[in-house]
C-alpha positions in Angstrom: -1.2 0.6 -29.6 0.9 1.6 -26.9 4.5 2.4 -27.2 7.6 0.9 -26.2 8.2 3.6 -23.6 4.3 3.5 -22.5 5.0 -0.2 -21.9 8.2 0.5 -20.0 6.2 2.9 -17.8 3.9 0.5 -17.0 6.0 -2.1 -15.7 8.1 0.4 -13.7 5.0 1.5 -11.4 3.6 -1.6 -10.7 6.8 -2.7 -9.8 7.1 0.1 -7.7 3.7 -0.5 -6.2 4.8 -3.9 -5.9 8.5 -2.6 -3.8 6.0 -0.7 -1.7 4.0 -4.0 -0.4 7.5 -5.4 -0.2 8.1 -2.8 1.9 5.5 -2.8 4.5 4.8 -6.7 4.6 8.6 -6.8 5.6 8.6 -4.0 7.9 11.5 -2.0 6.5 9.7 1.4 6.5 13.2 2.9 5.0 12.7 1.1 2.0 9.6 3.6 1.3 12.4 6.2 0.7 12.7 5.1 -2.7 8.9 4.6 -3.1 7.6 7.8 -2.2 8.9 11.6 -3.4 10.3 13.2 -0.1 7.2 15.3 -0.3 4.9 12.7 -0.3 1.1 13.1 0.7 -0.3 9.9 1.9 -3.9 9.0 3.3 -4.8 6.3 4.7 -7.8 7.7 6.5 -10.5 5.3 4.4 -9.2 2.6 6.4 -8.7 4.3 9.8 -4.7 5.4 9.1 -3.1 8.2 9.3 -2.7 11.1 7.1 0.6 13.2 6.4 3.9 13.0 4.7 6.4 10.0 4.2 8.1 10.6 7.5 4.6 10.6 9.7 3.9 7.6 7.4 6.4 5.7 8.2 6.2 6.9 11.9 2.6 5.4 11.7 3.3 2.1 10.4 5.9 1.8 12.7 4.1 2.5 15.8 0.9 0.5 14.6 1.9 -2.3 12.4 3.6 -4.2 15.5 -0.1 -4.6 16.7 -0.6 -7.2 13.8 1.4 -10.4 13.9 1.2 -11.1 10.2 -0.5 -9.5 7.0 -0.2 -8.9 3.5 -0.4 -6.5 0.4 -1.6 -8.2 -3.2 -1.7 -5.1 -5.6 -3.3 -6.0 -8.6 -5.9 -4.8 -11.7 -4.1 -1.3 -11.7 -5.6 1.1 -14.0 -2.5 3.4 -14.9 -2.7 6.5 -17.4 0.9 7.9 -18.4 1.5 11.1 -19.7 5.2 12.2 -20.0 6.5 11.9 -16.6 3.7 12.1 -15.1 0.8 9.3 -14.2 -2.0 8.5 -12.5 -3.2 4.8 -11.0 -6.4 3.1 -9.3 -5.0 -0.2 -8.1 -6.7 -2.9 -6.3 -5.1 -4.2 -2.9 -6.2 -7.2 -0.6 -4.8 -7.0 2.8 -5.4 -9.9 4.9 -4.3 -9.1 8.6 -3.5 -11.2 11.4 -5.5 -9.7 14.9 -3.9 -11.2 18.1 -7.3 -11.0 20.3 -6.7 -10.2 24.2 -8.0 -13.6 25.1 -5.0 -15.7 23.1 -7.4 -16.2 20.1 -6.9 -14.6 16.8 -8.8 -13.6 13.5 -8.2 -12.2 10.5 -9.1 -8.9 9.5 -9.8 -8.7 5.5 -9.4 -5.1 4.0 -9.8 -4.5 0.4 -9.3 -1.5 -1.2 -8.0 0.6 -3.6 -5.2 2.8 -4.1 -5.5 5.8 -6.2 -2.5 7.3 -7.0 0.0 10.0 -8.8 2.8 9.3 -10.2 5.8 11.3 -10.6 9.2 10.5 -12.5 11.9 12.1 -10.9 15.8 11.2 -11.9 14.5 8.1 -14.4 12.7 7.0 -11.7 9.2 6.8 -11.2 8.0 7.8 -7.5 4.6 7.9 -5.7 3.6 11.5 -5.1 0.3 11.1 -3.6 -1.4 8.1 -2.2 -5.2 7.8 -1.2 -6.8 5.1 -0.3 -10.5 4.5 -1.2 -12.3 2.0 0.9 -13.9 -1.5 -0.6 -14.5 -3.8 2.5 -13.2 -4.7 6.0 -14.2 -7.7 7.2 -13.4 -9.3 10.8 -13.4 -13.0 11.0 -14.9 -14.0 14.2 -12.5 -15.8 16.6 -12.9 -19.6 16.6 -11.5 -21.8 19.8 -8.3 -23.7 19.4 -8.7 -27.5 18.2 -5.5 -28.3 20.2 
């Protein structure tokens, strides 16, 4: 049976997995300030990203994210193992993402993957201390004409 506190834990990080999709869906990298431990290593490189520290991160998104006109992070099916303040998580994310082609056509890029994680609780709060991300799928939909 799992505690009270366990519970608690729980909840916390997938909400805070959930503030970081928040985050990057809305493009307000500074909100990953209070997602991510200053000291943060990320790595997106199963996907083609980047990988570094929160600031090159956010740096990252920033410069590449502006490429897609729309997209979106569903976390979901998170495995998480607390111990003390300390915990570890393999979370499931579709991401969907809009490509703008160069011919005025676009398609839809389909990335699934999962995120596998280390937790860290740092003043109450629980923070991501290292992200990698572990490749499922990507999937281009070919561009169909306009019906207009």
């Amino acid at each position: 049976m799992l505690s009270l506190q366990e519970i608690s834990d729980r909840l916390e990080i997938q909400d805070l997995m959930v503030r970081y999709s928040h985050a990057v869906d809305t493009r307000q990298w500074d909100l990953l300030d209070d997602v991510f431990t200053a000291d943060a290593h990320i790595d997106y490189s199963a996907m083609g990203g980047a990988i570094g520290d929160l600031m090159a991160t956010k740096a990252f998104l920033a410069q590449v994210l502006p490429n897609f006109p729309a997209f979106q992070h569903l976390v979901g099916n998170s495995s998480i193992t607390v111990d003390g303040d300390t915990a570890t998580g393999r979370t499931m994310c579709h991401n969907p993402m809009l490509v703008a082609n160069g011919d005025g056509q676009q398609s839809i890029m389909f990335c699934g993957l999962w995120y596998l994680d280390t937790f860290v609780r740092i003043d109450g709060r629980w923070r991501i201390k290292e992200r990698v991300e572990e490749k499922s799928y990507m999937y281009l939909t070919p561009a169909t004409p306009s019906m207009g």
